[in-house]
N, C-alpha and C positions, 0 to 999 in steps of 0.2 A: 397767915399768908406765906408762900412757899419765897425761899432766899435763894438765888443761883448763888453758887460757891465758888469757888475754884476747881481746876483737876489738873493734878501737882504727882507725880508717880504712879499715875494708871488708877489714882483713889480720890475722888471729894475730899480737895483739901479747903478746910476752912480761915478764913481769915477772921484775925484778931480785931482788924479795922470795922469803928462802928458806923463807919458812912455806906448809903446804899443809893441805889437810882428804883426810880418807878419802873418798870416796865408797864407799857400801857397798851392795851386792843384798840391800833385806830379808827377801825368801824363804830367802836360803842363811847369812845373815851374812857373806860371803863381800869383801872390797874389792877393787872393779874397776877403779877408777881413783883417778886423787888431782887437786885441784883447786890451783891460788896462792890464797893469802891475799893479796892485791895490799895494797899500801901506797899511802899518800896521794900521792907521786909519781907512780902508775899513773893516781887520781882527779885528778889536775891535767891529765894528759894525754890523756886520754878527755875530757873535759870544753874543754879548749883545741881539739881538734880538732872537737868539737860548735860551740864558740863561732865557727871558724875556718869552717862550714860553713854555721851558720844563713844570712846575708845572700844568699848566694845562695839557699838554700832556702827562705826565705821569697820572693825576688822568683816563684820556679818558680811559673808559674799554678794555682792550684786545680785544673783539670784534669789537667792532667802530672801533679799529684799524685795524685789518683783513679784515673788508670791503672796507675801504677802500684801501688797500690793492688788493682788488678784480678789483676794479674800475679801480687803475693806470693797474691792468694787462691787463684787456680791454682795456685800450685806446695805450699802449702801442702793444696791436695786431695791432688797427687801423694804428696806426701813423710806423708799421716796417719798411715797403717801407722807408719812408721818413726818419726814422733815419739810416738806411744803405745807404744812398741816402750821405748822410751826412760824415756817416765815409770815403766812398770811397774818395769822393773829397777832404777833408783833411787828410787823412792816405794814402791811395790810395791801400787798397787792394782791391780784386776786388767784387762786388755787391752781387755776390753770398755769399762771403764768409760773408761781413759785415752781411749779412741778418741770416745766421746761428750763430753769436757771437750777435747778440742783442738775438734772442731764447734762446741760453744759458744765459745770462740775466735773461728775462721772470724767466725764471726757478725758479728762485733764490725766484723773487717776490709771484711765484705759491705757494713755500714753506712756505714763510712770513705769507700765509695767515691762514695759521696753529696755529700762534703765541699764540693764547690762549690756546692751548692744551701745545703746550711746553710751558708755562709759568709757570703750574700747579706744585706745591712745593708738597712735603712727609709731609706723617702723620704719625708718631707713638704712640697711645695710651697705656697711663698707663706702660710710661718710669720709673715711680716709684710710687709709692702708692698716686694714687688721683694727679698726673702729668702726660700729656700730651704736647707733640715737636711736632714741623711742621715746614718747610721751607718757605722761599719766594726767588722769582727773583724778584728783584727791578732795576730798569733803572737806571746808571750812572751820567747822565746829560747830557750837549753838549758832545760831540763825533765830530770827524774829519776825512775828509778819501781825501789822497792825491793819483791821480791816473793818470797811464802813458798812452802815444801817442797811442799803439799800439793796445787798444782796448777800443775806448772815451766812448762806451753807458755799454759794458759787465762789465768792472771790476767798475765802479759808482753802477750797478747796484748788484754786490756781495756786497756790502758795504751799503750803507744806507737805502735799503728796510726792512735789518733785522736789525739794527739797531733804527729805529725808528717805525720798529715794537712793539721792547721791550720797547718805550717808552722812548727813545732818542729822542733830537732833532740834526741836523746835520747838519756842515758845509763842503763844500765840494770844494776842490781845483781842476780842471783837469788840465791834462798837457797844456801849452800854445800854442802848435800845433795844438791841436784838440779843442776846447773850445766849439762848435756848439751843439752837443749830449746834455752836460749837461746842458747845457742854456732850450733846449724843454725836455728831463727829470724835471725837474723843475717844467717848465710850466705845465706839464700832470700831474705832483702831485698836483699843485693846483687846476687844471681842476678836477681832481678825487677825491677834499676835504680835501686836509690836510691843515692843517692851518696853518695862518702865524707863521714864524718863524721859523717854526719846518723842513726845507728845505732849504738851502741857499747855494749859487752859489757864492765864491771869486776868482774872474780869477787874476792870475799872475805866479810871477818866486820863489827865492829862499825868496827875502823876504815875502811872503804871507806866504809861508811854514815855515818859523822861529818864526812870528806870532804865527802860532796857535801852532807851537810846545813847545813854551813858555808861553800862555797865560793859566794866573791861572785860567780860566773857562772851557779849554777843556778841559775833564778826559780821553779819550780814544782816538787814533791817529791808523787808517789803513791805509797801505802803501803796492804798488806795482811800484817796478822799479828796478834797477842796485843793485848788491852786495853796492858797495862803497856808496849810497846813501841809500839803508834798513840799515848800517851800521850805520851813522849820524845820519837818523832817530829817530833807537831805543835809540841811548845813547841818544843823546839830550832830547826827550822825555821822558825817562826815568829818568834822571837827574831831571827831572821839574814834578815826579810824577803822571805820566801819563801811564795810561797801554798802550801797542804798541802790532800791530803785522805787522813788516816790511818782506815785501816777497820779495827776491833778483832772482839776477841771476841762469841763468841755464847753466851748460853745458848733455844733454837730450842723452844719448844713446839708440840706439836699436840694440839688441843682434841676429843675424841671423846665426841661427842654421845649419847646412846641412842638416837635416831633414826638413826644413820649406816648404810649399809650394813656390818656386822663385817666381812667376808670381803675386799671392799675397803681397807677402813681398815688389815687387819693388814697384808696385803700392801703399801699403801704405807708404813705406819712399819715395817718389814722391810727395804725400802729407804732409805730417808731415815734409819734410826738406824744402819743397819748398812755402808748402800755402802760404800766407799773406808774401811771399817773405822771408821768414824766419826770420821774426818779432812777436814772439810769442817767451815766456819763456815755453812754453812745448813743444817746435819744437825738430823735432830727429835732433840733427847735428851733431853726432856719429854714423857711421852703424859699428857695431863690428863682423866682418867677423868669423864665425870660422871653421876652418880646413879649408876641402877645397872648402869651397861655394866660396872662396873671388873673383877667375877670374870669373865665370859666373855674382854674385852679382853683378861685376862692370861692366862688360861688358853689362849685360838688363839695369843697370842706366844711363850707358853713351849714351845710344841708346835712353832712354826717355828723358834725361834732354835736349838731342840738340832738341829735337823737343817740348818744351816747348813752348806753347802758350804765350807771352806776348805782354800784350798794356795795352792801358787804361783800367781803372779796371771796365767802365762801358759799355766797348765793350761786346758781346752776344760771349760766348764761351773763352774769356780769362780766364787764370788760373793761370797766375802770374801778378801781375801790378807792379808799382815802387814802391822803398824802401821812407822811407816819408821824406827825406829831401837829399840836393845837400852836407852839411856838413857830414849828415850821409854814403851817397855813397859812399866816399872820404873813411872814413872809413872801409868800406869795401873792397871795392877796395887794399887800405894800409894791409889787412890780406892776400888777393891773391896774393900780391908781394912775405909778407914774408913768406908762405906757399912753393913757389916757391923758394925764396933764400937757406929757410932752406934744402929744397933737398925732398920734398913731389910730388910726380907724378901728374902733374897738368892731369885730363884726359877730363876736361870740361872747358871751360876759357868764365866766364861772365864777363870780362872786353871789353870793347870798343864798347858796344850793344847802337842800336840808332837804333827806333821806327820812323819810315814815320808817318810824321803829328805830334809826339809829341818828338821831337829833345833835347828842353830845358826842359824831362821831368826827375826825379831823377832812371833809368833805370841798373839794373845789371842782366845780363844773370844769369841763374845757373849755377851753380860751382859746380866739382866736382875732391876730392881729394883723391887720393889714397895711400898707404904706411906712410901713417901721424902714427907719434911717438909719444908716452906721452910728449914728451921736447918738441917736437914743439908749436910755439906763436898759431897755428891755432889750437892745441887741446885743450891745456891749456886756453884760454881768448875767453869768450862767444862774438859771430860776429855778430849775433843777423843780419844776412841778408842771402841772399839765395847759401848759402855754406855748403855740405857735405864733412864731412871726413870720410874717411876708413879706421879704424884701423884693421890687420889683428892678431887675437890668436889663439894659435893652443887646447884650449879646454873653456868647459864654465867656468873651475875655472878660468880660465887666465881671462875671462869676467868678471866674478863677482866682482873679486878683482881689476882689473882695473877700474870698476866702484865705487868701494869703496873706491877708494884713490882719487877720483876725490873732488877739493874740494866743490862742488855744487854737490845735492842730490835733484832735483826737483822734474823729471820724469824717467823713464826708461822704457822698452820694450824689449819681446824677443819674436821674431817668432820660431814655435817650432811643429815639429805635435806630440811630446810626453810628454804625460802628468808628469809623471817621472822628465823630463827635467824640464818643467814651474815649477812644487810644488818644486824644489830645488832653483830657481831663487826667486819665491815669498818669500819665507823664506829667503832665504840669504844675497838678498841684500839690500843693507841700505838706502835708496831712498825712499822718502815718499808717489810717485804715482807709481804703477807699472802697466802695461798693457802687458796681456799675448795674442800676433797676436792680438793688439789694439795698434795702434803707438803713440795715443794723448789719454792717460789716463786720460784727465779731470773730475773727477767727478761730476755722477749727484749733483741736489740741495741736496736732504737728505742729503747725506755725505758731509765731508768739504776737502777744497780744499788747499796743502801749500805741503813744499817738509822737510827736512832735511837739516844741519849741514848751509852752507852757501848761503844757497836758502829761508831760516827763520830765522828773528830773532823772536824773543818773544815765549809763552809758545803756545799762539792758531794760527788755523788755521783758514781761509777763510768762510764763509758763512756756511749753514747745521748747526749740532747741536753746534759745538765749538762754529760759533754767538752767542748761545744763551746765552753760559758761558762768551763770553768775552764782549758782549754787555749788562750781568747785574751781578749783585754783591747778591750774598748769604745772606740771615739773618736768623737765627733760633729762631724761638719763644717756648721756655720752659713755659710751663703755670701750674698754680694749684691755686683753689678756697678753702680754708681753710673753715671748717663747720664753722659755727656763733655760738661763747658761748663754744667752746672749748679753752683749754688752751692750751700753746705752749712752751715749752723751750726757751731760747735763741742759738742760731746756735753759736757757735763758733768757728765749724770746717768745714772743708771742705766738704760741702753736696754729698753725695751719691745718695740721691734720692730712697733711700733700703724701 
């Protein structure tokens, strides 16, 4: 059976360590491969060879960078197939969908290639008599970015495209489920010219990630996964002097109006609760009924969710495939219980679903809840699998402020046909992505991508221009050429510059 490695100076480096993880096809249950657990000497060495590459990479002109830049986005068109080909069989969501989260990727890279225009610092001439200021962005050094199961090629690719745009070099952890994507990301950077070093691949678990979170060569650390774990993240990292921008959990509402178009609205919370099997931190897994949309609302959703398409995610016309692991289902599973104990209107029940041909695969029906409370375990703790709740309020303040006490502020949405209604939602609520009749507000590249209160730790966000601030460091250069043969006081005091 085939071992993922490491890729350590543009070459399969192998590690010494004899620990490995399953990787597993969650359509079949089936293990296809097995990944290294790398140990700390692997993250010393990935990281000396980043350190050993930066000076050069940083003198490399902003442009040389951007092209190539250019290059990885070409071959990363070539190779989509194949990296969606990839996600499915270790994630399992279904082909279609992988193939649209590596585009939104791409995206990110389209931007990068921009990087010499945003690199460009301020000029201010004659700040004081015969003195001129000017700025620069300067690259960090190595840089780190740990990234989760539930989208192996998309969030690698939010993270060190622009970061080694500006002239980082980067090491880069994925999750040990998925490990396949970043292994041929890799490869296509060097296929597209970046040089050793300045790209590296350390597959493992917690100790690789304590590695770099500790080690006094990494300056910068990006993170996407769970509250509890952006939370470790940032301390630790931050402890060890390290800027962080750790992105946690969601719990993701969408606010549905009486005025909204129905037919609309179910179809996209159909999507947005249910895609990638509601694996996804900007998934709607709140619909917030209000007045009295709430019986028809439920009644078009419980009529689409039973007829949910699922199998294999590389079946022609599926729309949901399985959740990516048999411990993770288990978990899910464990919400629909107590959703049920607590006294929530079970009106969809995706427990005990078994697919003809893939029996041992990690499969849960949608789910759909209705009468769910703020106390309830199922509204309060992100499921992160294919479960809606329906909370019913009887106006949009009741929405809004529900929404604002939630303690995750990632995404949000309200369907709405009054514009009135939206411009009071967009201002009010405290949510860092808002989509007004758009259920998945992810933002294009330009802009950056990160939520509020316990959905972010650190000051920036995700990819677009915040990259650009959190991936270099400010200097101002004050300058003045004194005439030759003129005399000069001594300064004593605090220069004005007048």
């Amino acid at each position: 059976m085939a071992q993922i490695q490491n890729w350590i100076n543009n070459q399969v480096s192998r590690s010494a360590s004899t620990r490995h993880n399953d990787v597993t096809n969650p359509a079949t249950g089936e293990i296809s491969k097995t990944v290294v657990l790398s140990s700390v000497d692997d993250v010393n060495t990935a990281v000396a060879a980043a350190h050993a590459a930066f000076p050069a990479w940083r003198d490399t002109p902003p442009l040389r960078r951007a092209r190539i830049m250019m290059k990885f986005r070409e071959l990363l068109e070539v190779n989509r197939d194949k990296l969606a080909a990839l996600i499915t069989e270790e994630h399992g969501k279904t082909f279609d969908d992988a193939q649209g989260s590596v585009t939104r990727g791409i995206e990110v890279v389209e931007f990068a290639q921009g990087i010499a225009h945003m690199l460009k610092g301020e000029i201010a001439e004659n700040v004081g008599t015969g003195v001129d200021s000017h700025s620069l962005h300067q690259p960090l050094g190595v840089c780190a970015g740990i990234t989760p199961f539930n989208f192996p090629a998309m969030v690698p690719l939010w993270m060190f495209p622009m970061a080694i745009a500006c002239g980082n070099t980067f090491v880069l952890k994925p999750s040990e489920k998925v490990p396949s994507c970043s292994m041929l990301l890799a490869q296509l950077a060097k296929e597209a010219g970046l040089p050793d070093g300045v790209l590296n691949v350390v597959n493992g678990d917690k100790e690789v990630v304590d590695g770099l979170l500790t080690h006094p060569d990494v300056k910068a650390v990006s993170f996407v996964g769970s509250t509890p774990i952006a939370k470790y993240i940032y301390q630790t990292a931050a402890e060890h002097g390290k800027r962080v921008q750790a992105l946690g959990g969601a719990k993701n509402h969408g606010v549905v109006m009486p005025d909204c178009d129905l037919d609309f609205t179910v179809n996209a919370l159909m999507g947005a609760a249910y895609g990638s099997a509601g694996e996804r931190c900007m998934a709607i897994s709140v619909a917030v009924a209000v007045g009295d949309v709430a019986d028809a609302l439920v009644a078009k959703l419980d009529e689409k969710v039973k007829t949910l398409k699922i199998n294999n995610g590389m079946v022609t016309g599926t729309e949901m495939g399985p959740v990516v692991s048999a411990l993770h289902r288990e978990k899910i599973l464990g919400y629909i219980d107590s959703g049920v104990n607590e006294g929530a209107t079970l009106v969809a029940d995706g427990r005990g679903l078994s697919i003809e041909g893939h029996e041992n695969g990690f499969f849960v029906g949608g789910t759909l809840f209705d009468h769910v409370t703020p106390e309830m375990t199922i509204y309060k703790e992100e499921i992160f699998g294919p479960v809606l709740c329906v909370v019913r309020v009887a106006t949009l303040e009741d929405a809004i402020a529900l929404i604002n006490r939630n303690m995750y502020a990632n995404g949000t949405a309200v369907f709405t046909s009054n514009g009135a209604v939206a411009r009071r939602f967009e201002h009010a609520i405290e949510v860092g992505m808002v989509g007004v009749n758009v259920p998945i507000p992810v933002p294009i590249a330009f802009f950056s991508f990160g939520g509020w209160r316990n959905s972010l730790f650190g000051d920036q966000h995700i990819y677009g221009p915040e990259a650009i601030r959190f991936y270099t460091r400010s200097k101002v250069i004050t300058r003045r050429w004194p005439e030759s043969g003129i005399a000069h006081a001594n300064a004593f005091v605090m220069p004005t510059l007048g």
